[in-house]
C-alpha positions in Angstrom: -8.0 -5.6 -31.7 -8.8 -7.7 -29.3 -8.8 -5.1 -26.5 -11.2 -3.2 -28.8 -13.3 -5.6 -28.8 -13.7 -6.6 -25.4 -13.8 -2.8 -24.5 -16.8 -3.1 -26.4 -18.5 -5.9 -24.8 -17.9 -4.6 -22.0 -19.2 -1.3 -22.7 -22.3 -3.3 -23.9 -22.6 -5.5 -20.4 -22.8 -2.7 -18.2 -25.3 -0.8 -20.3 -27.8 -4.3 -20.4 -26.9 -4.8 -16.9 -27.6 -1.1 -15.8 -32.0 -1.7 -16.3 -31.8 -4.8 -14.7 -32.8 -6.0 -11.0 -30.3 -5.8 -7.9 -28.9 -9.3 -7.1 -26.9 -8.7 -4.5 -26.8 -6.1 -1.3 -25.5 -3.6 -3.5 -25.4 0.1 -1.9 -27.9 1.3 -4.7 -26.7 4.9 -4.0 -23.0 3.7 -4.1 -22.3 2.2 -7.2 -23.6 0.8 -10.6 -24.8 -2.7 -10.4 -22.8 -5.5 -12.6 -25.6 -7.8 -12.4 -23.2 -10.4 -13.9 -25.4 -14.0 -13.0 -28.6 -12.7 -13.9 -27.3 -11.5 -17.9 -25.9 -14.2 -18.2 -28.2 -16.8 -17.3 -29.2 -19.3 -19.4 -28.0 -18.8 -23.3 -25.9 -16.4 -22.9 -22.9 -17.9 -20.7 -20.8 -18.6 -23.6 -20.7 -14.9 -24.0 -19.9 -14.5 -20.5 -16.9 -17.4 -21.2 -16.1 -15.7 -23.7 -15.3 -11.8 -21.9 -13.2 -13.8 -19.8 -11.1 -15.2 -22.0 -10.5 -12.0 -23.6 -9.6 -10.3 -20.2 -7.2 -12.5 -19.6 -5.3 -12.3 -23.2 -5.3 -8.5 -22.3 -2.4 -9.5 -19.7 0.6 -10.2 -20.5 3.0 -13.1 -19.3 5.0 -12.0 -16.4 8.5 -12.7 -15.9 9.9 -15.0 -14.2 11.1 -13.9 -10.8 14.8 -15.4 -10.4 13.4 -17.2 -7.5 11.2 -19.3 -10.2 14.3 -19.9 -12.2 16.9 -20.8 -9.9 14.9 -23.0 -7.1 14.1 -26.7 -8.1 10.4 -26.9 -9.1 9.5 -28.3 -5.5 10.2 -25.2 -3.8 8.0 -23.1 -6.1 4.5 -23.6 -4.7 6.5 -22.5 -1.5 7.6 -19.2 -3.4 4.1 -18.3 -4.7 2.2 -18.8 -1.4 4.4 -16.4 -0.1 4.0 -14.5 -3.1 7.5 -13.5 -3.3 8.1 -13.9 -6.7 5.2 -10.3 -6.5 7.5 -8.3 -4.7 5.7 -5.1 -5.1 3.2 -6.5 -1.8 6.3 -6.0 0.7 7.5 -2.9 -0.8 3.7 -1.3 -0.3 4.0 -2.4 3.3 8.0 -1.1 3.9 7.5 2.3 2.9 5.0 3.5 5.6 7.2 1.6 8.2 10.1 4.0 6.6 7.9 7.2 6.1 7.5 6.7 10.2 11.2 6.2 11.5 11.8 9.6 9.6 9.3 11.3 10.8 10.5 10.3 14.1 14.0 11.0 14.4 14.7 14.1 16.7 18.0 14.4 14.7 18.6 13.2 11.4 20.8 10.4 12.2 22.3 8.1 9.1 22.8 4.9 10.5 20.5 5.0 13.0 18.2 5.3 10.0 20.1 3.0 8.0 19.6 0.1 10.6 15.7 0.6 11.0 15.8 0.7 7.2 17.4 -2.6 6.8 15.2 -4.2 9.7 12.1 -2.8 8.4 12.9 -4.3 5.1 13.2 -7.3 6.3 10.1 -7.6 8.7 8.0 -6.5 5.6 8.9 -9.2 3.3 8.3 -12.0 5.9 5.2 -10.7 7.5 3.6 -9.8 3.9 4.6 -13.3 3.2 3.2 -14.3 6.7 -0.7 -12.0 5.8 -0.8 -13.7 2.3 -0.2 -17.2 3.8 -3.1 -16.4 6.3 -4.9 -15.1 3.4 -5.0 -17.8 1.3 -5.8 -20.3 3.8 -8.9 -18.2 4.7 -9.5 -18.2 1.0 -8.6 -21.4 -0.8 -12.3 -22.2 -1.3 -13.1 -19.0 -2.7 -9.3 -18.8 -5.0 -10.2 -21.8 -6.9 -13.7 -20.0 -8.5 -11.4 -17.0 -9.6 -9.8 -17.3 -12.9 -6.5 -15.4 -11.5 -6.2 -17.2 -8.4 -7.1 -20.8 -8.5 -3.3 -21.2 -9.7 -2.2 -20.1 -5.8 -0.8 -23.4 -4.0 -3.3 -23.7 -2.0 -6.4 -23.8 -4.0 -5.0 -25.7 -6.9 -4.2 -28.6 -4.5 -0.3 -27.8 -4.6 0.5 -27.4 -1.0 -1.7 -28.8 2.1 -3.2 -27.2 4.6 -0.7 -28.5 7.5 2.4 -27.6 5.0 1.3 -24.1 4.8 0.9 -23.7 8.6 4.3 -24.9 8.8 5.6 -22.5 6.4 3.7 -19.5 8.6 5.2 -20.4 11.3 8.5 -20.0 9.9 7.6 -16.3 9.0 6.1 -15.4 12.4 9.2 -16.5 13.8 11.3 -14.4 11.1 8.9 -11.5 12.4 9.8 -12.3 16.0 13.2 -11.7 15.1 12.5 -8.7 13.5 11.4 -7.7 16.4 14.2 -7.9 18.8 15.7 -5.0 16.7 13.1 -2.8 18.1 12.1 -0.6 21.6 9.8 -2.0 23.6 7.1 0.9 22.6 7.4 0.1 18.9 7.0 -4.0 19.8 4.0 -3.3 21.4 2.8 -1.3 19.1 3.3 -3.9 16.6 1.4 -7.1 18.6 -1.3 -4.6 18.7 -2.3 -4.8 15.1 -1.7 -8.6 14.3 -5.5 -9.5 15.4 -6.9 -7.2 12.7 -4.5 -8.2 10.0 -5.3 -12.0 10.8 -8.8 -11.3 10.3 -8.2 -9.2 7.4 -9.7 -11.9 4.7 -13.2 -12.3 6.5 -14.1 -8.7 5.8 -14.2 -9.2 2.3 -17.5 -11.4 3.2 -19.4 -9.1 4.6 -18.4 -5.3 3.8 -17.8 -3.8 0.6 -14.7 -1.8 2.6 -11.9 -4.6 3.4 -9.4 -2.2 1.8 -10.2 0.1 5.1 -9.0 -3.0 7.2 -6.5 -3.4 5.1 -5.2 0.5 4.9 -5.5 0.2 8.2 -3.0 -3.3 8.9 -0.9 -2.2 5.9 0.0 1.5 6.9 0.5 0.8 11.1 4.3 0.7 10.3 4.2 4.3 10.3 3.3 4.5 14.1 5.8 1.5 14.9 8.4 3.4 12.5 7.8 6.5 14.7 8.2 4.9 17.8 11.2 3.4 16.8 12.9 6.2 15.8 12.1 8.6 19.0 10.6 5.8 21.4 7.5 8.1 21.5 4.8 9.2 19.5 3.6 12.6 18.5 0.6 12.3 17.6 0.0 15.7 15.9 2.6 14.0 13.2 1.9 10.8 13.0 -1.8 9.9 12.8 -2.6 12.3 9.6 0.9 10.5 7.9 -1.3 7.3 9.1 -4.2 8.2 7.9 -2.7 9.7 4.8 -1.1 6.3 4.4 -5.0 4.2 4.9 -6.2 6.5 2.0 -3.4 6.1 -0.5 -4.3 1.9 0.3 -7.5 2.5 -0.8 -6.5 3.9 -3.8 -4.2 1.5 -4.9 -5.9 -1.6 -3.8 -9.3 -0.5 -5.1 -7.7 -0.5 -8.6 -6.2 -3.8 -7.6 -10.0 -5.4 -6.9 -11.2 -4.0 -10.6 -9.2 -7.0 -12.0 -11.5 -10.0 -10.1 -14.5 -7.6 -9.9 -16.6 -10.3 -12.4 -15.3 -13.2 -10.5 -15.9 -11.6 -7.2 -19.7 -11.5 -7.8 -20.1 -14.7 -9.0 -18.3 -16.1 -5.8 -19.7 -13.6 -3.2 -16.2 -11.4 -2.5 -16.9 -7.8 -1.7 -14.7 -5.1 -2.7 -14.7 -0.9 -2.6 -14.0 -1.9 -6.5 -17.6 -3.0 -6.7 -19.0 -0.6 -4.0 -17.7 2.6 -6.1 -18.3 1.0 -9.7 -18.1 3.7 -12.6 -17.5 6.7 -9.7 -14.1 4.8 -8.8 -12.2 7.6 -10.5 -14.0 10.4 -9.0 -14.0 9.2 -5.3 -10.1 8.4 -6.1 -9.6 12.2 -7.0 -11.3 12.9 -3.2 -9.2 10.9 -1.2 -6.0 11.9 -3.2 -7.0 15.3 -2.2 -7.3 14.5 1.4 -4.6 12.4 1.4 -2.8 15.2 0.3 -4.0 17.6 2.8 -3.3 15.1 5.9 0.4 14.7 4.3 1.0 18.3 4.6 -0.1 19.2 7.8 1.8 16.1 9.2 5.6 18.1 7.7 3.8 21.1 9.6 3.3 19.6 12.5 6.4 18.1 12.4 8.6 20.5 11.6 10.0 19.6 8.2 11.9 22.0 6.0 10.3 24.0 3.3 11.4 21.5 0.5 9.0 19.3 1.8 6.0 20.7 0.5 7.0 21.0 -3.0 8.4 17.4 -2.8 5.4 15.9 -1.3 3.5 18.0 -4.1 5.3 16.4 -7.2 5.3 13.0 -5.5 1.2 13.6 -5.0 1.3 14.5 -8.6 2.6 11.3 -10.0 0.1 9.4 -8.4 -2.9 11.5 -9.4 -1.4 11.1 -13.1 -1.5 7.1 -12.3 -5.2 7.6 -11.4 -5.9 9.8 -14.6 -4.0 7.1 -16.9 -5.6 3.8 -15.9 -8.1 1.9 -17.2 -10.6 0.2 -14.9 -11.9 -2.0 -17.1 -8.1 -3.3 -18.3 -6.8 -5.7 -15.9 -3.4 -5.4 -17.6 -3.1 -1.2 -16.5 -4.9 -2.3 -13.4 -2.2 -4.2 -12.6 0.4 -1.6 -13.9 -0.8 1.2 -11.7 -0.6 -1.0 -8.6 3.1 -2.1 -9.2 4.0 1.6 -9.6 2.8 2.8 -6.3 6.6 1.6 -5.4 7.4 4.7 -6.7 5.1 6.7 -4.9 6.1 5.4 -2.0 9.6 5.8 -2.2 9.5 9.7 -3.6 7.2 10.2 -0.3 10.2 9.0 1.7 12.4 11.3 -0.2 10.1 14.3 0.3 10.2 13.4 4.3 13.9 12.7 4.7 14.6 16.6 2.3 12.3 18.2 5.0 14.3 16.4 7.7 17.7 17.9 6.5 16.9 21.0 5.3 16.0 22.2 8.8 19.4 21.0 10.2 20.8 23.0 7.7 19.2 26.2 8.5 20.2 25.5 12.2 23.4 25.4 11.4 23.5 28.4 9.4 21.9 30.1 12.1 24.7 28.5 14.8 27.5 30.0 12.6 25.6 33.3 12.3 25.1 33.7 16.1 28.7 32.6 16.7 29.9 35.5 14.1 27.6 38.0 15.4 29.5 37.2 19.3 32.3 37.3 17.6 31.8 40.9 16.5 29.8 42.0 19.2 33.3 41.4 21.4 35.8 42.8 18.9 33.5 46.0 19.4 33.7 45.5 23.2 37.4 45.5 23.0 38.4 48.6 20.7 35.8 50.5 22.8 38.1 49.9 25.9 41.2 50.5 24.4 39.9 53.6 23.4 39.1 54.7 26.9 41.6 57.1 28.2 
């Protein structure tokens, strides 16, 4: 009932707001407007008040992380401005770092993998932990005029400024470490993104595209997992997997913006949520597309066995059903399809590491086949000279 009912006011908001002036530096050809602070002006920001309350009854509770249940309540502000009791953050930034170090492996080696697995792992927890610390610093001012953030340490006053610099420089040094598992290529590599991901939070100021800076800090790990693996890079392969990667972050994190997209205008945060409006879904369906596309032709350029393409298919397939299913205007699916891009990521990696064996396979088939067809090829040799008189 209550869904109903805000599905309705909603529904009712965007029509009133659709005849009404441009407030802010809103691509006109880009999206509808949600002229939020002009509508409600005046006598009707109860309404307003009230839209807000119902959007956040449309959530429910989380669980408890078993960090929040075990640590004493003094390490908690700790846990959430690192934001691992969200987990689903570190996974979206392993699986790209994984995706790469298959791609790269000459031969399909299983502890070789195994080790860049475990150290990518690793690196992406702390260094996720390390962006949203940076992040929040950047935005404590803004956090605390958004009903689903002013609860983050820093902007409800929980943790000070100097403690959470302390705490970052904890996780750089956990990322150092991270490093030192690593080729010099793939370290390099790495240094060479940390300026953009630092700035990362000031884009949202003055673009509607921060999730392109984002894609773009978020998927590097498949170049560093690349050159990792084979201490080189081929490009051929791994910039349309990169690219691929930038386009499924704007898919995922778009739907991610629709949940603050009222509070955003109020406070001035831009967001490809806002910038795309109603169209979200259809420009979704173009980049899925694309990303698609760019996924393929890296397993052709790379070599990968024919099972690839049908796995990369079906895993492509599950996401454009999570696009089809969510609700924009429903914080609580919103928030569901973003958790479940896990998944996406980890069938991706599947696909890859299929097409990486299969291959081997064949090769070996081939080997035995070539060995037998000596084989014979001798035997023939020899009765043909016996037979001589």
């Amino acid at each position: 009932m209550i869904l109903s009912n805000l599905i309705k006011q909603q529904s009712f908001l965007l029509k009133k707001t659709a005849n009404l002036p441009y407030q802010y530096s809103i691509n006109k050809n880009a999206l509808h407007t949600y002229n939020i602070k002009k509508y409600f002006s005046s006598n009707q920001s109860q309404n307003q008040d009230q839209i807000q309350q119902e959007i956040q009854t449309t959530q429910t509770t989380p669980q408890l992380h078993w960090l929040e249940k075990n640590l004493p309540e003094k390490y908690l502000p700790y846990v959430r401005l690192g934001r691992y009791e969200k987990p689903i953050g570190y996974k979206l930034l392993f699986w790209p770092c994984v995706w790469g170090a298959a791609l790269g492996q000459p031969i399909l080696s299983p502890l070789a993998l195994a080790h860049l697995f475990g150290t990518f792992y690793f690196g992406s927890a702390v260094m996720r932990a390390a962006g949203c610390i940076v992040n929040d610093m950047w935005d404590r001012d803004f956090d605390n005029k958004v009903e689903r953030t002013k609860v983050r340490p820093l902007a409800s006053g929980d943790l000070t400024m100097k403690q959470a610099s302390i705490f970052l420089f904890f996780h750089l040094c956990g990322g150092l470490l991270t490093l030192t598992q690593l080729n010099w290529f793939s370290i390099a590599l790495s240094f060479g993104i940390v300026p953009i991901a630092a700035l990362y939070p000031l884009f949202k100021r003055f673009t509607y595209y921060p999730q392109v800076v984002l894609g773009s800090c978020f998927n590097w790990g498949v170049m560093v997992g690349y050159a990792a693996a084979a201490d080189m890079i081929n490009y051929n392969v791994a910039i349309p997997a990169y690219i691929g990667g930038v386009l499924w972050t704007l898919i995922y994190d778009t739907i991610y913006a629709h949940q603050d997209k009222l509070d955003d205008i109020k406070v001035g945060v831009k967001s490809t949520a806002l910038a795309w409006g109603e169209n979200t879904k259809n420009v979704m369906y173009g980049l899925w597309g694309t990303q698609l596309s760019l996924f393929l032709y890296a397993g052709i350029q790379g070599g990968l066995g024919l099972p690839f393409f049908p796995c990369c298919l079906a895993s492509h397939l599950y996401l454009f059903r999570l696009i089809q299913d969510f609700n924009m205007d429903d914080p609580k699916t919103c928030w569901n399809f973003f958790v479940y891009n896990k998944n996406f990521g980890l069938l991706m990696f599947l696909s890859i590491l299929i097409g990486k064996i299969f291959p081997k396979a064949i090769e070996e088939d081939d080997e035995e086949d070539l060995i037998e067809d000596e084989r014979q090829t001798q035997q023939n040799k020899n009765k043909i000279e016996t037979q001589k008189p």
